[in-house]
C-alpha positions in Angstrom: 1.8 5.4 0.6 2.1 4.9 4.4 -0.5 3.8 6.8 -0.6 4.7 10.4 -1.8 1.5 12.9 -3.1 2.6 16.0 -5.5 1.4 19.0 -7.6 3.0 21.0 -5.7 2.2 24.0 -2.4 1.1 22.9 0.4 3.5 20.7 0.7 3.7 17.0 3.5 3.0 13.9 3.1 3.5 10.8 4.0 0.8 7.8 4.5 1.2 4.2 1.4 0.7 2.6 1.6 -2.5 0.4 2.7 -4.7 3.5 0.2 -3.4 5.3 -2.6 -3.7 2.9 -1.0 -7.3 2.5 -1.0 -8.3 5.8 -4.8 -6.3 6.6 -6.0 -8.9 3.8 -4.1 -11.5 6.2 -6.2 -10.8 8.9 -9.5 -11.1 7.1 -10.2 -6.8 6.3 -11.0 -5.5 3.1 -7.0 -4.1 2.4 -8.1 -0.9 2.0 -6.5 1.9 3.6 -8.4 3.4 6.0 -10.6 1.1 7.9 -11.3 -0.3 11.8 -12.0 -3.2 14.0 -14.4 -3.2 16.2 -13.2 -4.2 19.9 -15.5 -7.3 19.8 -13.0 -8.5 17.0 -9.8 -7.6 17.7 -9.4 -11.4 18.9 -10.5 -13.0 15.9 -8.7 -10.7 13.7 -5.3 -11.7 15.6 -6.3 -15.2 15.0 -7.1 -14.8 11.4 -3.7 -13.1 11.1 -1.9 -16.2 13.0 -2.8 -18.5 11.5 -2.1 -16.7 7.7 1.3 -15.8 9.3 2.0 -19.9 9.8 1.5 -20.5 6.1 3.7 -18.0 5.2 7.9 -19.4 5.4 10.0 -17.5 7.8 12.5 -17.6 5.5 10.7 -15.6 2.3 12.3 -12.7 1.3 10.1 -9.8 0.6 11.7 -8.5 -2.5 14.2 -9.3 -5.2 16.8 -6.9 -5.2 20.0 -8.1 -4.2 21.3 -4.9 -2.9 18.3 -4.6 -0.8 18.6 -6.9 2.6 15.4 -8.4 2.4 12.8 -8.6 5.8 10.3 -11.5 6.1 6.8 -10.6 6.5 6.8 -12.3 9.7 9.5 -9.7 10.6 7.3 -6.9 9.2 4.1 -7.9 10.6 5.5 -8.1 14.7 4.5 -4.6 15.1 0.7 -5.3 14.1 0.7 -8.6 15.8 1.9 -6.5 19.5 -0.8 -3.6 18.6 -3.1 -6.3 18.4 -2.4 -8.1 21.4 -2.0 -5.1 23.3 -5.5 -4.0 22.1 -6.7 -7.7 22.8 -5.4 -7.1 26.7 -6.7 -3.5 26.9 -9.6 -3.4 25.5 -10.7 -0.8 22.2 -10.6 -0.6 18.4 -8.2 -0.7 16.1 -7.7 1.6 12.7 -6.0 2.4 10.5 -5.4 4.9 7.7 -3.4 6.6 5.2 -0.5 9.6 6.6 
């Protein structure tokens, strides 16, 4: 499955849908795959997500396939952690759901 990210003022990506279930649980939402933030707390939820990102080593490798290169969450969560940042300057909701 992929889920689409996008703000109400900011672009969109989409993001396969077991990271991003992962890293929605991250910053404090239910995982499931459709779902919004409310404006009021976009800020918290980038918090939330920040400070699960700091327990999580750079260094982890996502999957154990050696003839896959393997990508850190950190690495797969940058585009959420912009959108939300973005949204945090701009101002609007956030949702998400499945394409």
């Amino acid at each position: 499955m992929i889920i689409e990210i996008q703000g109400e003022h900011t672009g969109s990506f989409i993001m396969f849908g077991d990271v991003a279930k992962q890293l929605l649980k991250m910053m404090g939402q239910s995982g499931q795959p459709e779902g919004a933030i409310r404006e009021a707390d976009v800020p918290k939820a980038l918090e939330t997500l920040m400070t699960a990102l700091e327990k999580v080593p750079v260094e982890a490798p996502d999957n154990d396939d050696e003839n896959t290169p393997s990508i850190s969450l950190h690495t797969r969560a940058k585009p959420l952690v912009d959108l939300l940042q973005e949204s945090q300057q701009k101002g609007g909701y956030v949702m998400w759901q499945p394409q």
